[in-house]
C-alpha positions, -999 to 999 in steps of 0.1 A, spaced: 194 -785 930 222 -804 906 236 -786 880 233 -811 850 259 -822 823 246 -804 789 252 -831 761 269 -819 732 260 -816 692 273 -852 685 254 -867 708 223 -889 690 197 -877 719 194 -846 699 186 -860 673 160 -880 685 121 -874 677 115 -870 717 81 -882 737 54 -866 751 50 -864 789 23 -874 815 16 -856 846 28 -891 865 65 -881 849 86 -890 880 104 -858 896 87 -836 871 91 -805 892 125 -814 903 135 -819 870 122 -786 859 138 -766 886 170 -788 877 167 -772 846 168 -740 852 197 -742 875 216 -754 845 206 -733 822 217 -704 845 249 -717 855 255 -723 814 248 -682 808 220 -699 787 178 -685 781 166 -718 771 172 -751 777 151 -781 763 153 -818 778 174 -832 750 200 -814 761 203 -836 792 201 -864 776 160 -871 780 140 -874 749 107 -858 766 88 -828 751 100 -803 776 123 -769 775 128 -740 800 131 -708 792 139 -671 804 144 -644 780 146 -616 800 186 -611 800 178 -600 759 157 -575 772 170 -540 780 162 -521 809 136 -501 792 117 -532 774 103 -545 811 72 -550 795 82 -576 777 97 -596 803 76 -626 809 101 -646 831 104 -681 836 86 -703 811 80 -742 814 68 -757 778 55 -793 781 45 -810 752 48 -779 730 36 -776 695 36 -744 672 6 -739 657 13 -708 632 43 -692 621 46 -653 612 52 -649 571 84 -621 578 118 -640 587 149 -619 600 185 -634 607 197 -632 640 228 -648 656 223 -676 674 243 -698 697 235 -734 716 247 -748 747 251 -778 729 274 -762 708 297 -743 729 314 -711 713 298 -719 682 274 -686 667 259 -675 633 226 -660 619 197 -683 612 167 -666 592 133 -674 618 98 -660 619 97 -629 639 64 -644 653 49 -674 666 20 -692 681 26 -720 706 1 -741 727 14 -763 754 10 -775 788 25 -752 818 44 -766 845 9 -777 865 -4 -788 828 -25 -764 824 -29 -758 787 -18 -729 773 -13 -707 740 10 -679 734 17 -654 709 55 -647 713 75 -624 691 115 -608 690 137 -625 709 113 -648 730 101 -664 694 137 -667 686 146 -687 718 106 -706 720 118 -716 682 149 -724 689 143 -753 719 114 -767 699 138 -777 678 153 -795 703 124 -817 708 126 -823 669 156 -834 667 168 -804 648 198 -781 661 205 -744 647 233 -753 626 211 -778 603 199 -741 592 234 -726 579 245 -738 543 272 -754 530 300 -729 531 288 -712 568 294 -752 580 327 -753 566 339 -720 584 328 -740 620 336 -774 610 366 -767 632 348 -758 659 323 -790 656 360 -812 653 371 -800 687 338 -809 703 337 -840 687 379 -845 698 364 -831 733 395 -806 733 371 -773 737 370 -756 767 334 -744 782 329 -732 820 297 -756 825 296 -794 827 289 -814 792 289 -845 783 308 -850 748 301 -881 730 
């Protein structure tokens, strides 16, 4: 399984509105387990198409490295999310720091619900609905924002983007230094 180049922030695939997909999607289960070689080999617990370079409704995800040793129960794995959509948002937000493979060494606190529910289609499309909470809300929410063309920093105001505008610069510039394959535009 390929490791794949992880676009960066500047790249206009993430910001793209992306498509749904069709069980006759070529290499579907390829491309999935492509995924989560990537997203491993990037230290990452989510990765959604866009990030690529595809603009499909799809993300991986595996939350469990949050998790301590004593919180087993809520492990839940791997997770495939195909043609997700979030169909009810908890009313209590909490900040949390969060970080993108997109945007390498680039962190800050985003306000989120603490809970979510999610339907989508699992990696045989069967349909599906989850209630997710914690951290696995935080990362679920995170790469369906992906496939909306929205990325974690269109969440921070003016003055937190001018602290990590110099950050953004030297991925734009390409002169940052990450330990995974990208693609900077």
């Amino acid at each position: 399984m390929p490791i794949l180049p992880i676009v960066t922030f500047n790249d206009a695939v993430l910001r793209e509105k992306t498509k749904p997909l069709t069980k006759d999607y070529p290499n579907l289960k390829k491309l999935i387990a492509d995924m989560f070689e990537t997203m491993y080999n990037s230290h990452g617990v989510g990765l959604a198409a866009p990030q690529i370079g595809l603009p499909i409704q799809l993300f991986t995800v595996n939350a469990d490295p949050m998790f301590e040793d004593d919180e087993e129960d809520l492990k839940m794995g791997e997770l495939v999310f195909i043609n997700p959509k979030i169909t009810s948002y908890g009313d209590q937000k909490i900040p949390l720091e969060e970080g993108c493979l997109s945007i390498p060494d680039v962190r800050d606190r985003v306000f989120r619900p603490i809970e979510i529910t999610i339907s989508y289609l699992d990696a045989n499309f069967n349909e599906q609905t989850m209630k997710a909470d914690g951290w696995l809300s935080r990362v679920i929410q995170h790469e369906y924002d992906h496939l909306q063309g929205v990325l974690f920093i269109d969440y921070l105001g003016s003055f937190r983007k001018r602290i990590i505008q110099s950050k953004l610069d030297s991925i734009e510039n390409g002169t940052f230094l990450v330990d995974y394959p990208v693609v900077p535009k």
